[in-house]
C-alpha positions as CSV (number, residue, x, y, z in Angstrom):
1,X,17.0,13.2,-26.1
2,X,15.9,17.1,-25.7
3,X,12.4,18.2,-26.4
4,X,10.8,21.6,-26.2
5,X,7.7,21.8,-23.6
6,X,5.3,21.5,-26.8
7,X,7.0,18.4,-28.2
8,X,7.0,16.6,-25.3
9,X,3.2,17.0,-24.2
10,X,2.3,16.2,-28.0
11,X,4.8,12.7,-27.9
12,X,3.3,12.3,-24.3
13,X,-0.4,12.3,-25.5
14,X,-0.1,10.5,-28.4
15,X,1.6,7.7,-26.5
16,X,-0.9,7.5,-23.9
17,X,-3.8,7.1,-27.0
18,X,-1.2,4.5,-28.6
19,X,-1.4,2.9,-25.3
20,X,-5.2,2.9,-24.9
21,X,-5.6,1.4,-28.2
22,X,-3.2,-1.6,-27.3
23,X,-4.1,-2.7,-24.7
24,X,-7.7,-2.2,-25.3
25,X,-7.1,-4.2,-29.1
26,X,-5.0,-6.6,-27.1
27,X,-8.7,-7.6,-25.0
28,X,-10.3,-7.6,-28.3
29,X,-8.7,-10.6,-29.6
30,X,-9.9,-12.9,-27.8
31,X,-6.9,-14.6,-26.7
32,X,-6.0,-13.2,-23.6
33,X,-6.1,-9.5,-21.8
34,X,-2.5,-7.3,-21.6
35,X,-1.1,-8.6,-18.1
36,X,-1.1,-5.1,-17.0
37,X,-5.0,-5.2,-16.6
38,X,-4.9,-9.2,-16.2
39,X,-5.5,-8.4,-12.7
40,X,-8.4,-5.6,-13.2
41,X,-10.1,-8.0,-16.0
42,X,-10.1,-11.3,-13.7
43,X,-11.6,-9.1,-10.6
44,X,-13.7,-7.4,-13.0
45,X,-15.1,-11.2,-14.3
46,X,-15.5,-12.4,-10.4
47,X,-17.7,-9.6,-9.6
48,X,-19.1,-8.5,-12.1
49,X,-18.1,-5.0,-12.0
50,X,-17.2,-3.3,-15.1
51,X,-13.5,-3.3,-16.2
52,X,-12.9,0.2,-16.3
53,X,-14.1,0.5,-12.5
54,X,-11.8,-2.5,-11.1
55,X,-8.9,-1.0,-13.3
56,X,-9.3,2.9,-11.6
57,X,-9.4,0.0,-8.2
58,X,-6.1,-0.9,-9.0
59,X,-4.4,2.1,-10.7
60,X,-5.4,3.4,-7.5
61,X,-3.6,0.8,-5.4
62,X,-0.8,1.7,-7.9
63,X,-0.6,5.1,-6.9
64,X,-0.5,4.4,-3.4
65,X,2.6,2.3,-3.6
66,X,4.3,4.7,-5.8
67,X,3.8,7.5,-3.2
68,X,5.6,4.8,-0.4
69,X,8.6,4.3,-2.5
70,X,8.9,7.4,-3.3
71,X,8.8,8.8,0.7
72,X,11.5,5.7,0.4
73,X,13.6,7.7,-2.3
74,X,13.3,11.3,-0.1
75,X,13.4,10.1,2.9
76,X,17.2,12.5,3.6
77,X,15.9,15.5,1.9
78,X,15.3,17.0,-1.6
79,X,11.5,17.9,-0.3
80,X,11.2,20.4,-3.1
81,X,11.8,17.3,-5.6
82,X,9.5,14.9,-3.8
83,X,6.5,18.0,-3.9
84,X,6.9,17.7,-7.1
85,X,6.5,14.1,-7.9
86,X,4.3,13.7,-5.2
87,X,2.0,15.9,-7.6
88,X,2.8,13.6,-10.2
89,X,1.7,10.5,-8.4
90,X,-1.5,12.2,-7.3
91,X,-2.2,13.5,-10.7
92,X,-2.1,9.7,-12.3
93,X,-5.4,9.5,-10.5
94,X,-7.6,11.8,-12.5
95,X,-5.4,10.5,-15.5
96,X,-6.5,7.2,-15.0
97,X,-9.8,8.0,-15.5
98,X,-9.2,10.2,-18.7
99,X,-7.2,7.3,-19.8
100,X,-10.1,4.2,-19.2
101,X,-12.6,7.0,-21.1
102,X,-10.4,6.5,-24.1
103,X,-9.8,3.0,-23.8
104,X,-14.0,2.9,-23.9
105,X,-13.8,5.2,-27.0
106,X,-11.7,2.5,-28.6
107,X,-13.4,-0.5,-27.3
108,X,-16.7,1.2,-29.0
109,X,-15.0,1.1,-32.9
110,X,-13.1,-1.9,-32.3
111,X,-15.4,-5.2,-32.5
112,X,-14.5,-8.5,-30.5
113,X,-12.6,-10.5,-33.3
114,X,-13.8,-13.9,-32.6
115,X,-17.8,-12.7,-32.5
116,X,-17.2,-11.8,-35.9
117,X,-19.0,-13.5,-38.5
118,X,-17.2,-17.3,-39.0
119,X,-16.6,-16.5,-43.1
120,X,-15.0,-13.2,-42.1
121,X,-10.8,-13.1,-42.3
122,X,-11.3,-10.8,-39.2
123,X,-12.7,-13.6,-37.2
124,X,-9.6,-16.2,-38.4
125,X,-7.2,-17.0,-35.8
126,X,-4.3,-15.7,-38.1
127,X,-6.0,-12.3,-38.4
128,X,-6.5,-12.4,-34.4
129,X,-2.6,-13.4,-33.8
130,X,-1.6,-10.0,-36.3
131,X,-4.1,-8.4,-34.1
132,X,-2.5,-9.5,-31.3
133,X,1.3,-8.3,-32.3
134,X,-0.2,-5.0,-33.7
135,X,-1.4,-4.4,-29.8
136,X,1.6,-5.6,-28.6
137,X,4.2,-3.2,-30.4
138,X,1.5,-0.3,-29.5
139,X,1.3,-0.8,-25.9
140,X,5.2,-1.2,-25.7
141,X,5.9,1.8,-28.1
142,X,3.2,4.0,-26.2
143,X,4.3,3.2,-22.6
144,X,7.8,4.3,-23.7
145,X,6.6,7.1,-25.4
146,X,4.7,8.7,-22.1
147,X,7.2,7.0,-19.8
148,X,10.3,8.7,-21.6
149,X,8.7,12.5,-21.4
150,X,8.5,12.4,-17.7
151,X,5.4,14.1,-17.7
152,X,2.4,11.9,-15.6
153,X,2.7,8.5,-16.3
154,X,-0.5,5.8,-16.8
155,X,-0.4,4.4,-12.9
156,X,0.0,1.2,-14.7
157,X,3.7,2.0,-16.5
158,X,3.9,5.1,-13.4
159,X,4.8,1.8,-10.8
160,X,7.4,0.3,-13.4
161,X,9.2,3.4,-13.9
162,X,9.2,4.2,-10.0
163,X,10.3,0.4,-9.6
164,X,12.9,0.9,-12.4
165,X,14.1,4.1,-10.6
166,X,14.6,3.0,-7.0
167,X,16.0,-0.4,-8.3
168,X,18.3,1.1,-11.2
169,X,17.3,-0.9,-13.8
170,X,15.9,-0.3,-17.1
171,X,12.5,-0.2,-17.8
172,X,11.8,-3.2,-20.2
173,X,13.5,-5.4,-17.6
174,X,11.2,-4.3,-15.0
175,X,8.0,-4.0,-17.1
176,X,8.4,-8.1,-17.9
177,X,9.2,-9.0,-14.1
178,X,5.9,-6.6,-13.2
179,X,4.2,-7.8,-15.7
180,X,5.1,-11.4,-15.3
181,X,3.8,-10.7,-11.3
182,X,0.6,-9.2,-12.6
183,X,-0.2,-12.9,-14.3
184,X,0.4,-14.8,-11.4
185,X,-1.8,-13.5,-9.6
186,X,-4.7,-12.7,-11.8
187,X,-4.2,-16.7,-12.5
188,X,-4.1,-16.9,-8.4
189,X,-7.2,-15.3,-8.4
190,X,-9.4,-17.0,-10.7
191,X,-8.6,-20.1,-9.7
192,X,-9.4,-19.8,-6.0
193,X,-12.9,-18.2,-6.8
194,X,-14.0,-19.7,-10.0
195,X,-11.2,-22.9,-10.6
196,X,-10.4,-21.5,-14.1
197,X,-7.3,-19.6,-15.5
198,X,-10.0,-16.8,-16.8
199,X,-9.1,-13.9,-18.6
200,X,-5.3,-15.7,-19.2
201,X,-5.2,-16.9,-22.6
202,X,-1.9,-17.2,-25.1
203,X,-2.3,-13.2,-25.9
204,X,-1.8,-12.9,-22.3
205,X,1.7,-14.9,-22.5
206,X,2.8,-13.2,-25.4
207,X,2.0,-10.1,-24.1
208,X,3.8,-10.7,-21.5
209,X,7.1,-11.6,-23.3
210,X,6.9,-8.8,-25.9
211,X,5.9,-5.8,-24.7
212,X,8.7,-5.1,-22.4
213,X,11.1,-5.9,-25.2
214,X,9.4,-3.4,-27.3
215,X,9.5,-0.8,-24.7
216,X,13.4,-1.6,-24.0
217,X,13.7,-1.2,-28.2
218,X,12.2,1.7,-28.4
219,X,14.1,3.5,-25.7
220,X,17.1,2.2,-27.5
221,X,15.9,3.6,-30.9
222,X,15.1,6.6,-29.3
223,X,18.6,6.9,-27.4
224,X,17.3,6.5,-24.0
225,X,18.0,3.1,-21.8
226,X,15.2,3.6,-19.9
227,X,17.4,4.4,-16.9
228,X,17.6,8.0,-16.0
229,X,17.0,9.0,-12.4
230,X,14.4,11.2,-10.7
């Protein structure tokens, strides 16, 4: 797919805020966080820090493994090309915090489905599962929306792309096996400090199996497998 400079920054934004609003409308149905944050959210619970602060914690951890597989990639050459998404990993930082600002815009207007009064549909669990695969297909589709204009990716879909690059694999493959990691040890985590799953729930599992299927659909409506080098 070809896209002027203009259309590309305007697909690239609006997948980030698609993005933001799935994941942050996947927390607020009360069955599980998106396993890309599991990890953030169940450190977050442990200490008490806020969310956004233990997610920038580990976009930033993120980054830094991006910038080692990328010296990985470059390491016979091609410095002009590894400036240039050296800037790109390094510019996910202030991203990152741009990004959680939205996410807090979103988690503002959207309330916590299960606090809801009990006689309210909004509150049900059926209204909570169409929640649930409403935040699902929007963090899939916005991931591969940003991912796909090569612009600066979310740290958090950044790592899967620069896994799915150095490993030659599509993204959706790699978004479920990272995200599938991600679980594991969020799970690890709280049990060893609080001898609870946590912040797991079902959403968290379904998550898990969907949204890296709907990122591998949408690059294959869009024409692109996901796989196109650096």
């Amino acid at each position: 797919m070809k896209h002027s400079t203009y259309s590309r920054v305007a697909i690239y934004l609006l997948g980030l805020i698609i993005l933001a609003f799935g994941i942050t409308l996947n927390v607020k149905t009360g069955l599980g966080v998106s396993p890309i944050v599991s990890v953030a959210a169940a450190a977050s619970e442990i200490t008490g820090t806020a969310i956004g602060d233990a997610t920038f914690v580990l976009y930033t951890l993120f980054v830094i493994i991006e910038i080692f597989i990328h010296l990985f990639m470059f390491r016979e050459g091609r410095v002009e090309k590894f400036r240039i998404t050296l800037l790109k990993d390094v510019l996910q930082l202030p991203l990152s915090l741009l990004f959680t600002r939205v996410m807090n815009i979103f988690s503002a207007y959207i309330p916590l489905l299960p606090d809801l009064p009990a006689e309210s549909f909004f509150s049900s669990y059926a209204a909570r599962f169409i929640a649930l695969f409403l935040a699902i297909a929007a963090t899939g589709v916005g991931a591969s929306f940003s991912l796909n204009m090569r612009i600066v990716p979310n740290p958090g879909d950044g790592i899967v792309q620069t896994i799915a690059d150095a490993a030659g694999k599509g993204t959706g493959l790699v978004k479920n096996l990272f995200d599938g990691v991600n679980v594991l040890v969020s799970i690890a985590i709280s049990l060893i400090f609080t001898s609870r799953i946590g912040v797991v729930g079902i959403g968290t599992v379904i998550a898990f199996l969907g949204v890296g299927r709907v990122v591998a659909l949408t690059n294959h409506l869009l024409g692109d497998g996901g796989n196109r080098t650096l």
